[in-house]
TIROMAR-947446 format. One record per residue (C-alpha): residue number from 1; residue in one letter; chain; x, y, z. Coordinates in nm, 4 decimals, always signed. Layout:
% TIROMAR-947446
<pos NUM code A unit A c1 X c2 Y c3 Z> .
...
This chain:
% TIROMAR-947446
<pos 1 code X unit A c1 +0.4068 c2 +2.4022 c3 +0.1155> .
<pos 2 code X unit A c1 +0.2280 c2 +2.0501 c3 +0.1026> .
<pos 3 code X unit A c1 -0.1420 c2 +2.2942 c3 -0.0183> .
<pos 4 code X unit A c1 +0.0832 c2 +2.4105 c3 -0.2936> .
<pos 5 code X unit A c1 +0.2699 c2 +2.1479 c3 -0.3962> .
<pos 6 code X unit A c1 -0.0409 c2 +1.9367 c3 -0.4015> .
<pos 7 code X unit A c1 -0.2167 c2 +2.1573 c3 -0.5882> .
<pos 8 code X unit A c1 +0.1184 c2 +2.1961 c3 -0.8242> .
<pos 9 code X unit A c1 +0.1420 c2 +1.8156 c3 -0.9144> .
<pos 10 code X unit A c1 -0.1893 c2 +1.6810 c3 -0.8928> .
<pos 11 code X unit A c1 -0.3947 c2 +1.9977 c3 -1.0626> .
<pos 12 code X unit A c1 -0.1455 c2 +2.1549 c3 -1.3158> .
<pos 13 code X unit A c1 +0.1413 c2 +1.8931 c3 -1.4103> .
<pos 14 code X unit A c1 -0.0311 c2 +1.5874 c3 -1.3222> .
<pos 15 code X unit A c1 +0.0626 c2 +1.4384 c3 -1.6948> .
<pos 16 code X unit A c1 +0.4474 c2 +1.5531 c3 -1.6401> .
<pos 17 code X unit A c1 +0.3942 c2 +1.3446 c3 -1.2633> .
<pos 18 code X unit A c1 +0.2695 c2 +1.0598 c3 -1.4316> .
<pos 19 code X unit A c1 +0.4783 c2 +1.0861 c3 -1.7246> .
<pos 20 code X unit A c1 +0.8580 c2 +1.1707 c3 -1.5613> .
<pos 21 code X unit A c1 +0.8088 c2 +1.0878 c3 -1.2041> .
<pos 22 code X unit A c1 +0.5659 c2 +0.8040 c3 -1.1367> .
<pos 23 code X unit A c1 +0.7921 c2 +0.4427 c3 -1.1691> .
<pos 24 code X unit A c1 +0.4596 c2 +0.3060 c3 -1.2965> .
<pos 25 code X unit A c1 +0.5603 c2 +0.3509 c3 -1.7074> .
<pos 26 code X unit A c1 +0.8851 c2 +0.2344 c3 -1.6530> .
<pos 27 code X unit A c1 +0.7384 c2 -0.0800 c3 -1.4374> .
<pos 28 code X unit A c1 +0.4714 c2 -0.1326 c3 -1.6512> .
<pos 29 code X unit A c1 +0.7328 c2 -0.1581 c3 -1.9805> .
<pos 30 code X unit A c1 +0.9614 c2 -0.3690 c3 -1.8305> .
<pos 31 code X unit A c1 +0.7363 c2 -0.6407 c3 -1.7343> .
<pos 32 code X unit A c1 +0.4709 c2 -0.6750 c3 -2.0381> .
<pos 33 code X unit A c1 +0.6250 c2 -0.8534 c3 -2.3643> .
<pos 34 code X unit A c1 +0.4416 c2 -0.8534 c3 -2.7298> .
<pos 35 code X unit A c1 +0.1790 c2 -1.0721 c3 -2.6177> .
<pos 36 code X unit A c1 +0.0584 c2 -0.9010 c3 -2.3245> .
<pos 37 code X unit A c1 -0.2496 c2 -0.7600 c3 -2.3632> .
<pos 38 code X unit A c1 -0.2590 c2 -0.3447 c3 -2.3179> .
<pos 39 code X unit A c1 -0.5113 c2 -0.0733 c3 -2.4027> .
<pos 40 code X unit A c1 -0.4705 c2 -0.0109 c3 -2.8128> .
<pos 41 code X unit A c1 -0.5979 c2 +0.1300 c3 -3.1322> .
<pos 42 code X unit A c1 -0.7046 c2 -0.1079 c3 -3.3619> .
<pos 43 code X unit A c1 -0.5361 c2 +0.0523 c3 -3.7012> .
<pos 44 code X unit A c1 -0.6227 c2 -0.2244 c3 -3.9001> .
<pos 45 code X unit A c1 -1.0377 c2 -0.1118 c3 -3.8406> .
<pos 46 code X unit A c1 -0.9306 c2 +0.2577 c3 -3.7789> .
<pos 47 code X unit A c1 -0.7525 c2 +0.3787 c3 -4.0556> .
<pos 48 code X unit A c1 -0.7397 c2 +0.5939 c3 -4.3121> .
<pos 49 code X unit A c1 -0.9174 c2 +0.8129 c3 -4.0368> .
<pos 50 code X unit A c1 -1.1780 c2 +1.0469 c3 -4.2095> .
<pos 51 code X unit A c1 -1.4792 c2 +1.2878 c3 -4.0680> .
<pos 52 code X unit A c1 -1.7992 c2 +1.1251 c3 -4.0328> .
<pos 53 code X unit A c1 -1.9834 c2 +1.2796 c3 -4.3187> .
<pos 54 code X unit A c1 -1.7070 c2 +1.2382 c3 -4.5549> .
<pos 55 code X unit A c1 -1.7071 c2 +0.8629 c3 -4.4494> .
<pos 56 code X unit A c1 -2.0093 c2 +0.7947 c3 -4.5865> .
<pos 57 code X unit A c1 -1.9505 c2 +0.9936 c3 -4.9456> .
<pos 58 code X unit A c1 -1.5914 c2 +0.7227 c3 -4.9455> .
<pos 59 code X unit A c1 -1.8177 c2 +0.4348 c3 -4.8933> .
<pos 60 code X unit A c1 -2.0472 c2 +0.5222 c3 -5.1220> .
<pos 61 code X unit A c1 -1.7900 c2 +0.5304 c3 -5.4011> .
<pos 62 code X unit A c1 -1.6629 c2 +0.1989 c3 -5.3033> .
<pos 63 code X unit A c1 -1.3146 c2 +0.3597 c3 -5.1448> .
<pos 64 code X unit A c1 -1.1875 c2 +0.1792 c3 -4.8331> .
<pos 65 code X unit A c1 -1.2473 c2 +0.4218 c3 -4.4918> .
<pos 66 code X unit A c1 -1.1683 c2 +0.3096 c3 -4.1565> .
<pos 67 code X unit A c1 -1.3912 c2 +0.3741 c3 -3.8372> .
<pos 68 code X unit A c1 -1.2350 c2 +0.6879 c3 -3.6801> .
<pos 69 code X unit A c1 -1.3988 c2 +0.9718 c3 -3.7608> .
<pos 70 code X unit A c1 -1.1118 c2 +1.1455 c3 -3.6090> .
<pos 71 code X unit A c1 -1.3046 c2 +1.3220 c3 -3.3078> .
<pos 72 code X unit A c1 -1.0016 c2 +1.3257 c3 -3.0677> .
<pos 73 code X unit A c1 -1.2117 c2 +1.2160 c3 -2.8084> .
<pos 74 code X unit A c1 -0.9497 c2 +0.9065 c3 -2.6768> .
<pos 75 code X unit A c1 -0.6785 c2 +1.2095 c3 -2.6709> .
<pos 76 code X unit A c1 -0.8895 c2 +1.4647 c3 -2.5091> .
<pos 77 code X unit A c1 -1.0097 c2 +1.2083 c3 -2.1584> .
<pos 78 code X unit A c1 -0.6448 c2 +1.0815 c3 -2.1527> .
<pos 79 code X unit A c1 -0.5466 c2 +1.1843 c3 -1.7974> .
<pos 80 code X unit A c1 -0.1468 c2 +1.2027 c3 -1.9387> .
<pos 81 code X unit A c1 -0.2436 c2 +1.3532 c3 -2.2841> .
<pos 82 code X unit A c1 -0.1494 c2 +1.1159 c3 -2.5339> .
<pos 83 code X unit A c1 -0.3223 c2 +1.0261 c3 -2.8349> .
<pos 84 code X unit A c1 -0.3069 c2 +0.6069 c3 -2.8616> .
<pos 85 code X unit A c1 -0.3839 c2 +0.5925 c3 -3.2029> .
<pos 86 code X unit A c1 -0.0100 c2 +0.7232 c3 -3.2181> .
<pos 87 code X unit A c1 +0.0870 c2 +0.3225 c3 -3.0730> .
<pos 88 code X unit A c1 +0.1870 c2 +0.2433 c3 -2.7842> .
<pos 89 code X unit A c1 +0.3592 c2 +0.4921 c3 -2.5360> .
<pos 90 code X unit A c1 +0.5377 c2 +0.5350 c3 -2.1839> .
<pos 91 code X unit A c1 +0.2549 c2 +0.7838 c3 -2.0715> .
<pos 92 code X unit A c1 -0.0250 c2 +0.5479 c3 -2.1144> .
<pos 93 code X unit A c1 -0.1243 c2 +0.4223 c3 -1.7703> .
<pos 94 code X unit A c1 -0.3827 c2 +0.1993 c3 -1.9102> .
<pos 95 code X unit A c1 -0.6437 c2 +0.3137 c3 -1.7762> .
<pos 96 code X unit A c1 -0.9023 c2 +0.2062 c3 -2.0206> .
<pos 97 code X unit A c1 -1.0869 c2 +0.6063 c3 -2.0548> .
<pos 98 code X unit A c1 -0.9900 c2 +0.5733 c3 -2.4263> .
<pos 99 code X unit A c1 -1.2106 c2 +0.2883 c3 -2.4538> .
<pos 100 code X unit A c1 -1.4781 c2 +0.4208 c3 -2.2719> .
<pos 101 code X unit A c1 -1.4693 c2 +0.7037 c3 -2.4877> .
<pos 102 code X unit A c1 -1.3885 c2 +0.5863 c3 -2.8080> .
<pos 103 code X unit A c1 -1.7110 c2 +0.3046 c3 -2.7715> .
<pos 104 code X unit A c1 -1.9700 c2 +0.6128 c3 -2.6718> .
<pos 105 code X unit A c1 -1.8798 c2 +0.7758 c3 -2.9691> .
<pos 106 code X unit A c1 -1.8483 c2 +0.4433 c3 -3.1755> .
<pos 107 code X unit A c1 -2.2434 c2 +0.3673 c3 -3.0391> .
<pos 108 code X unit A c1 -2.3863 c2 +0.7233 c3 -3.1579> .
<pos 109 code X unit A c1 -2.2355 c2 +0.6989 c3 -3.4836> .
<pos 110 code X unit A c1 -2.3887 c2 +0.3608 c3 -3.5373> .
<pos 111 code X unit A c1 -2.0915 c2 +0.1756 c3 -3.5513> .
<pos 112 code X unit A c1 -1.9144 c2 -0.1347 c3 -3.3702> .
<pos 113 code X unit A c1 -1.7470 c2 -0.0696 c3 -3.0194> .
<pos 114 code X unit A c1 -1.4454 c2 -0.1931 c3 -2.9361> .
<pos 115 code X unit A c1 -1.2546 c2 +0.0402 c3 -3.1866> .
<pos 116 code X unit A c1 -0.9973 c2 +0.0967 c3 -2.8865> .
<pos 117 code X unit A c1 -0.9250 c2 -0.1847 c3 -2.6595> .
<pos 118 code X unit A c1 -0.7244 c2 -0.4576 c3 -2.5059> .
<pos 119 code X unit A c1 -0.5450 c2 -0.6174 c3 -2.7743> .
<pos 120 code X unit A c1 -0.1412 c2 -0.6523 c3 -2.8870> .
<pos 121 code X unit A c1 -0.0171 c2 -0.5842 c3 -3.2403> .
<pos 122 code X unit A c1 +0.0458 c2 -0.8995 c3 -3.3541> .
<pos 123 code X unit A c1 -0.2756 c2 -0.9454 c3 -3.3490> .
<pos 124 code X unit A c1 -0.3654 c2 -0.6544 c3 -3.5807> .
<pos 125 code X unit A c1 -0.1151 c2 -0.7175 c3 -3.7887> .
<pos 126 code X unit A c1 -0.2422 c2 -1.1100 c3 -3.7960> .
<pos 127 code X unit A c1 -0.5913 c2 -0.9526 c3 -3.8971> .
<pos 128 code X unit A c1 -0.4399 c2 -0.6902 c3 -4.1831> .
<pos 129 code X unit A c1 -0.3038 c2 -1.0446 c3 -4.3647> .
<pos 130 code X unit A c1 -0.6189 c2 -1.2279 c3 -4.2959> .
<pos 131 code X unit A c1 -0.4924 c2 -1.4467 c3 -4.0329> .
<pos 132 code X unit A c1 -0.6979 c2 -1.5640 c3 -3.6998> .
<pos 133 code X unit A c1 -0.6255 c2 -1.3885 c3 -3.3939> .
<pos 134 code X unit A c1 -0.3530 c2 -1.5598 c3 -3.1862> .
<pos 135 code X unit A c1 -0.3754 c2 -1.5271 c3 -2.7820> .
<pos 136 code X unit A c1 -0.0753 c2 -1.7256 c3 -2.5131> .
<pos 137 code X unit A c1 -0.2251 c2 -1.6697 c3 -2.1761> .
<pos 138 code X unit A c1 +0.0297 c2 -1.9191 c3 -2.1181> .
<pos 139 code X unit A c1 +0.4116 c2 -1.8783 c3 -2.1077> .
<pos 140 code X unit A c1 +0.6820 c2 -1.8410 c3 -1.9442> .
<pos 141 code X unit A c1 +0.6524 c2 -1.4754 c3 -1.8551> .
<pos 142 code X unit A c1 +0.3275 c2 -1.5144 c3 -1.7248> .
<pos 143 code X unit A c1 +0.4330 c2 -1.8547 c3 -1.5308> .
<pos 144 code X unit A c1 +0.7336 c2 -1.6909 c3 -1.3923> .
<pos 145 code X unit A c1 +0.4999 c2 -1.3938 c3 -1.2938> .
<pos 146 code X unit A c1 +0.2212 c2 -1.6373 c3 -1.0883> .
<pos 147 code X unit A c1 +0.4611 c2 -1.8262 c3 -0.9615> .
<pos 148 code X unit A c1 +0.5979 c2 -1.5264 c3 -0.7854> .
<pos 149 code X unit A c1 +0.2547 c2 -1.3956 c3 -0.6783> .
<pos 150 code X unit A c1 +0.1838 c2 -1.7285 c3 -0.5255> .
<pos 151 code X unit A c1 +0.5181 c2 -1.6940 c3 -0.3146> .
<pos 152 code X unit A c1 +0.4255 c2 -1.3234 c3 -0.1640> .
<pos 153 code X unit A c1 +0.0363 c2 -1.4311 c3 -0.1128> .
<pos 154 code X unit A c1 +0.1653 c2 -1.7226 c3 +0.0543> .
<pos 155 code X unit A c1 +0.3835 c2 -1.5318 c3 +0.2674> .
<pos 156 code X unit A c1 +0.1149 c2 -1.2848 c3 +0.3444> .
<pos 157 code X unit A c1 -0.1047 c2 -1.5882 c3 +0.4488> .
<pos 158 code X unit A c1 +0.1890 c2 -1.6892 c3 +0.7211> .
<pos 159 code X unit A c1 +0.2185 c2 -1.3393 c3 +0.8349> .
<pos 160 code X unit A c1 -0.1118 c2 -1.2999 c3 +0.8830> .
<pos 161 code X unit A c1 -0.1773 c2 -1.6194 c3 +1.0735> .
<pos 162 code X unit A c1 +0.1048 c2 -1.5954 c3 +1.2902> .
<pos 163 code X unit A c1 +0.1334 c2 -1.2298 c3 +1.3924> .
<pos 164 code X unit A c1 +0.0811 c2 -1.1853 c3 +1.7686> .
<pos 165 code X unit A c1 -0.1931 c2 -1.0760 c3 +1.8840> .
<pos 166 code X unit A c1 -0.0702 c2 -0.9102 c3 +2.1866> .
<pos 167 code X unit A c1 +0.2326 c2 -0.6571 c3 +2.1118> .
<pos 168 code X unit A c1 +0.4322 c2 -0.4317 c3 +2.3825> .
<pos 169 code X unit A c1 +0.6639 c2 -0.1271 c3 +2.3111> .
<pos 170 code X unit A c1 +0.8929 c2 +0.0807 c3 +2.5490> .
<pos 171 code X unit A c1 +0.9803 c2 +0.4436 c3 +2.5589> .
<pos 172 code X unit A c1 +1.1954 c2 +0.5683 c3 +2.8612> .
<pos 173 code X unit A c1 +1.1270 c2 +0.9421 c3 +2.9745> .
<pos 174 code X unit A c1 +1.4151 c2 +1.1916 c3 +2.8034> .
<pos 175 code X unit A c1 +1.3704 c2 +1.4946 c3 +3.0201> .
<pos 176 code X unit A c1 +1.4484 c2 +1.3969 c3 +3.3134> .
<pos 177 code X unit A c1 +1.5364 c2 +1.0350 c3 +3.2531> .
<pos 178 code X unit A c1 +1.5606 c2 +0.9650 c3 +3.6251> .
<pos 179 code X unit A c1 +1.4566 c2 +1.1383 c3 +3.9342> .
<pos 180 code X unit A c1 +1.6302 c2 +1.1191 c3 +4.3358> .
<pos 181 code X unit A c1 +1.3521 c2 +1.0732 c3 +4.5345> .
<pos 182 code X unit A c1 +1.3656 c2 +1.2432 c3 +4.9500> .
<pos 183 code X unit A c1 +1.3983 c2 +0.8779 c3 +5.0637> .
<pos 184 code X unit A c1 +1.7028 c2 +0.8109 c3 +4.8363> .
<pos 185 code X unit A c1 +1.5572 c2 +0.6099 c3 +4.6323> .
<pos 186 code X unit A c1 +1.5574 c2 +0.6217 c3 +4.1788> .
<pos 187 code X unit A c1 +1.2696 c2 +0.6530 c3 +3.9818> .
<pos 188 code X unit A c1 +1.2190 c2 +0.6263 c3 +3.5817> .
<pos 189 code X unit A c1 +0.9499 c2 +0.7018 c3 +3.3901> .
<pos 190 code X unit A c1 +0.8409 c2 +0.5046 c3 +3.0943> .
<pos 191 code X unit A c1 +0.5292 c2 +0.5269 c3 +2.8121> .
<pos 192 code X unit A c1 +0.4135 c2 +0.1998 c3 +2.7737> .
<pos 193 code X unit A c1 +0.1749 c2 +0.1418 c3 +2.4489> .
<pos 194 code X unit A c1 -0.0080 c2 -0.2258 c3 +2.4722> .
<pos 195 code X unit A c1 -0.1508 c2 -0.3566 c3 +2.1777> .
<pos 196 code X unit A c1 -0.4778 c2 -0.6078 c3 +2.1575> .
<pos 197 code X unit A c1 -0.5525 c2 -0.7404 c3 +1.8506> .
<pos 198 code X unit A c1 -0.8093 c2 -0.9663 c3 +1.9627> .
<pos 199 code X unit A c1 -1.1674 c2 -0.8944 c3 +1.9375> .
<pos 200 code X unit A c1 -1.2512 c2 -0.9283 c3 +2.3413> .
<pos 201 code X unit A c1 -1.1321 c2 -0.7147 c3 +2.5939> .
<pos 202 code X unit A c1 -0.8914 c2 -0.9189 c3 +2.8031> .
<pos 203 code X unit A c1 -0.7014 c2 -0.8661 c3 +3.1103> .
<pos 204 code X unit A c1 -0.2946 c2 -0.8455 c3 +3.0904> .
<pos 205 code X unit A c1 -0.0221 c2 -0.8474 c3 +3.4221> .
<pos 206 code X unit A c1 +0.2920 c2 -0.6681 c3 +3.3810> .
<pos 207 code X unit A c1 +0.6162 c2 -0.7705 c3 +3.5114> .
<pos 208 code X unit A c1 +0.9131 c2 -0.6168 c3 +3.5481> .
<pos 209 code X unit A c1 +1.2906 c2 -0.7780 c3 +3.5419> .
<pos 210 code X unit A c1 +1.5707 c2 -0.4828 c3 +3.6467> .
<pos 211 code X unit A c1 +1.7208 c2 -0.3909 c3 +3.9163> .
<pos 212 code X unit A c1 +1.6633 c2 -0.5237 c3 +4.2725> .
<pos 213 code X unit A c1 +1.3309 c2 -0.4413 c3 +4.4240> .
<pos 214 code X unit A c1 +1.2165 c2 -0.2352 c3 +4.1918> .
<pos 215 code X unit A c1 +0.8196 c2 -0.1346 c3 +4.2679> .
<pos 216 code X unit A c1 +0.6044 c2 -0.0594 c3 +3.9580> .
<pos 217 code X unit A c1 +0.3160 c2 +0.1747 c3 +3.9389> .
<pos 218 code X unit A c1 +0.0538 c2 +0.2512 c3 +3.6442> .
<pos 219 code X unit A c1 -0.0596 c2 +0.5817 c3 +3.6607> .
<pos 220 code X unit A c1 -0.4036 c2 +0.6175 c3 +3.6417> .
<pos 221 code X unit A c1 -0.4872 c2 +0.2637 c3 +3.6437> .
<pos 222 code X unit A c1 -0.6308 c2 +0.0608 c3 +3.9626> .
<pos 223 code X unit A c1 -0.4880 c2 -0.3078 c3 +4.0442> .
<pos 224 code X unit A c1 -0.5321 c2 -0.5380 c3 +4.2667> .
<pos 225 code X unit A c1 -0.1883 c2 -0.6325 c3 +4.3378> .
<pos 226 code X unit A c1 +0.1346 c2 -0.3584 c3 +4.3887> .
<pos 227 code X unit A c1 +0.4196 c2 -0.5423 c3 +4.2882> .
<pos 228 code X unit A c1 +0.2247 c2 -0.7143 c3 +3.9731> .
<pos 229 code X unit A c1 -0.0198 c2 -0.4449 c3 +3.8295> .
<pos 230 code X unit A c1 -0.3505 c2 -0.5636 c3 +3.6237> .
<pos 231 code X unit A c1 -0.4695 c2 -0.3795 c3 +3.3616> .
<pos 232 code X unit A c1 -0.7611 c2 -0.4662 c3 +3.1193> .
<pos 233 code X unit A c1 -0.6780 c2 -0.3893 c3 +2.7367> .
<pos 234 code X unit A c1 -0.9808 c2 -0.2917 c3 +2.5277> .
<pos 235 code X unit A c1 -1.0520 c2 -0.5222 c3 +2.2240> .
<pos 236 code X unit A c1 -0.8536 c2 -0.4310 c3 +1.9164> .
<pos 237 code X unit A c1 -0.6917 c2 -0.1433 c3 +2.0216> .
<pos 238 code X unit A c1 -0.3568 c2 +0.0502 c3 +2.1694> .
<pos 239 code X unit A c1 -0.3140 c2 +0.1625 c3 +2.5148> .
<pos 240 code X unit A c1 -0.1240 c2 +0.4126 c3 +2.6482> .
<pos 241 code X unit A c1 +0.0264 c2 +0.3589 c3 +3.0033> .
<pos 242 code X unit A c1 +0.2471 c2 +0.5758 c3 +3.2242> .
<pos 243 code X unit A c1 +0.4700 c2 +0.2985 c3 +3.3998> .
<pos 244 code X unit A c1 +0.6935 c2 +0.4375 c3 +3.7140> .
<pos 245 code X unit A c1 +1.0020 c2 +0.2014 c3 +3.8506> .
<pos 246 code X unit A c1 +1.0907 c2 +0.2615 c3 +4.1730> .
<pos 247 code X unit A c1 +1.4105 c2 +0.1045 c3 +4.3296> .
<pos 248 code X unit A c1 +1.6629 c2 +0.1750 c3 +4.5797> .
<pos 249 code X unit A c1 +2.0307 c2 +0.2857 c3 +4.4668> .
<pos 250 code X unit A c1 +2.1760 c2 +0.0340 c3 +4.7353> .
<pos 251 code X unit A c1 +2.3252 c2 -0.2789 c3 +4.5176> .
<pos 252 code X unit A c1 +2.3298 c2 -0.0912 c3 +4.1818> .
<pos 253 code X unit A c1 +2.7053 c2 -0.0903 c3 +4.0965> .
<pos 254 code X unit A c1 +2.6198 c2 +0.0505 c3 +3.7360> .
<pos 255 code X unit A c1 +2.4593 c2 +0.4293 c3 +3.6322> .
<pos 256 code X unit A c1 +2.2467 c2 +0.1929 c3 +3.3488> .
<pos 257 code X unit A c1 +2.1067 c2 -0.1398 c3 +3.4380> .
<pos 258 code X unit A c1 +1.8689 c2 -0.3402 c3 +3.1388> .
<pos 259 code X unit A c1 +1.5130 c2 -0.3467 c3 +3.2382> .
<pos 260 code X unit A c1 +1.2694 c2 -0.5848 c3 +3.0872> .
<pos 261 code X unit A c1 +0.9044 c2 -0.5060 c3 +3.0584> .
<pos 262 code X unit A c1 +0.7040 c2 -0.8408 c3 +3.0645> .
<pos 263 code X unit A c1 +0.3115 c2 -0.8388 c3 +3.0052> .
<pos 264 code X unit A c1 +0.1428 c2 -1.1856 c3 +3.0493> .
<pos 265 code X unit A c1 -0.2750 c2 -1.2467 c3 +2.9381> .
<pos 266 code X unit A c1 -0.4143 c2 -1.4207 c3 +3.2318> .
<pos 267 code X unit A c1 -0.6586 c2 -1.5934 c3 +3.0639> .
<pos 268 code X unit A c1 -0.4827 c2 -1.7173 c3 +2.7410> .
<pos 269 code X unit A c1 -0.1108 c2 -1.7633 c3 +2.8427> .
<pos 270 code X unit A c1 +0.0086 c2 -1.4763 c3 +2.5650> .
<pos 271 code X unit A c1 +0.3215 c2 -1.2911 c3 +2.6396> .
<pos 272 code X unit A c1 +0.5315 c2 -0.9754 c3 +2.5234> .
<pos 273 code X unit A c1 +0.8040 c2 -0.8305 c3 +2.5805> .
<pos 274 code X unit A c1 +1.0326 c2 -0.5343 c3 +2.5363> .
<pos 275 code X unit A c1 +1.3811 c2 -0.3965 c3 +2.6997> .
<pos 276 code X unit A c1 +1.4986 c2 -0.0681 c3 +2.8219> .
<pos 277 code X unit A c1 +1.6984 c2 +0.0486 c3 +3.0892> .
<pos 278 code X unit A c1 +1.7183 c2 +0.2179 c3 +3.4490> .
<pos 279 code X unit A c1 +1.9419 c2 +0.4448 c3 +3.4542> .
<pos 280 code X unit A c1 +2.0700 c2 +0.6770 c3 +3.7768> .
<pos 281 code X unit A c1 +2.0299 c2 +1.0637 c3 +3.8060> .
């Protein structure tokens, strides 16, 4: 299903994607005014369109021809199939292949580039009555539009410099969620996933607050001590641990007690945490 539908949007209706389903158009519209600058065709140069060798025979009676020679190039590399020189448009992505198009075919001819490109129309209409072109970088749709971007990249920043660098999550065994033991004892299972985001390997101890004398083991994983295991967490990256609690059903007065998982970096004082529980069989 995913092969087909893949092959569906992105190889046969990838203009009817971009054009009905992508959010881009509608995003793109609603936040560009008359002054913003977007990919278009320059009518005021352009027009009246005519073929290249009939061009010149206009020109040489004195008649008024614009630059496109009417190839259809812009239309044919448009990846949504519009034709710009028909204004502006909710399919246009601006993705500037018009341009690069439209200037290839503007440099074999002999003519100047630039026939399609970033402009606004009251700009070409300032040009068709002889005025000077007229740009506002500034104003306050563009103000209101870096003030928010400084907001988010400030937020970003924080994020970024204050995200922990040593992260813990929890996931208690389903099936079974608690096994008797032959000496009466409880034990749960857990999957323990460690994350270092530091670039050094360092060495964590895990602690556990639950139930009364509850033992911990890591399987697969050698420690010094039995009560407090030590594990060593390779440099930017996620470890998996298998993490068995052991503890006797004598003083548990609940089927579910809360279990914390505690791990502790030795060396640089970092801790994280993460709750469960301990349940009974």
């Amino acid at each position: 299903i995913l092969t087909a539908l893949t092959y569906l949007l992105a190889g046969y209706m990838r203009e009817q994607v971009c054009v009905y389903m992508c959010p881009w158009p509608r995003i793109q519209a609603a936040l560009t005014d008359e002054w913003a600058l977007n990919v278009a065709y320059k009518y005021d140069r352009g027009e009246q369109r005519c073929s290249l060798k009939k061009s010149f025979d206009l020109r040489a009676r004195g008649e008024r021809v614009g630059d496109c020679i009417d190839c259809n190039q812009c239309a044919a590399v448009c990846p949504t199939g519009i034709d710009i020189r028909n204004g502006a448009q909710l399919g246009c992505i601006q993705c500037g292949l018009c341009i690069d198009a439209c200037d290839a075919v503007m440099k074999k001819i002999g003519r100047k580039s630039g026939l399609i490109g970033y402009d606004n129309d009251i700009n070409i209409r300032r040009r068709m009555d002889g005025k000077p072109e007229l740009f506002k970088p500034v104003r306050p749709r563009t103000l209101v539009y870096a003030f928010l971007i400084t907001i988010i990249c400030a937020v970003m920043v924080y994020e970024l410099l204050s995200r922990t660098m040593l992260d813990l999550s929890v996931l208690h065994d389903r099936n079974p969620m608690a096994v008797r033991l032959s000496d009466g004892s409880v034990r749960n299972a857990y999957t323990v996933r460690l994350l270092n985001r530091r670039d050094f390997d360092r060495v964590i101890a895990i602690d556990i607050d639950g139930p009364p004398k509850t033992s911990v083991h890591v399987v697969g994983a050698d420690s010094v001590t039995v009560d407090r295991p030590m594990i060593v967490l390779a440099r930017d990256t996620t470890t998996e641990l298998r993490v068995l609690l052991t503890a006797p059903v004598d003083g548990m007065a609940e089927r579910s007690m809360p279990v914390r998982f505690r791990v502790t970096d030795l060396g640089l004082g970092e801790v994280a945490s993460a709750s469960d529980h301990f349940v009974l069989p």
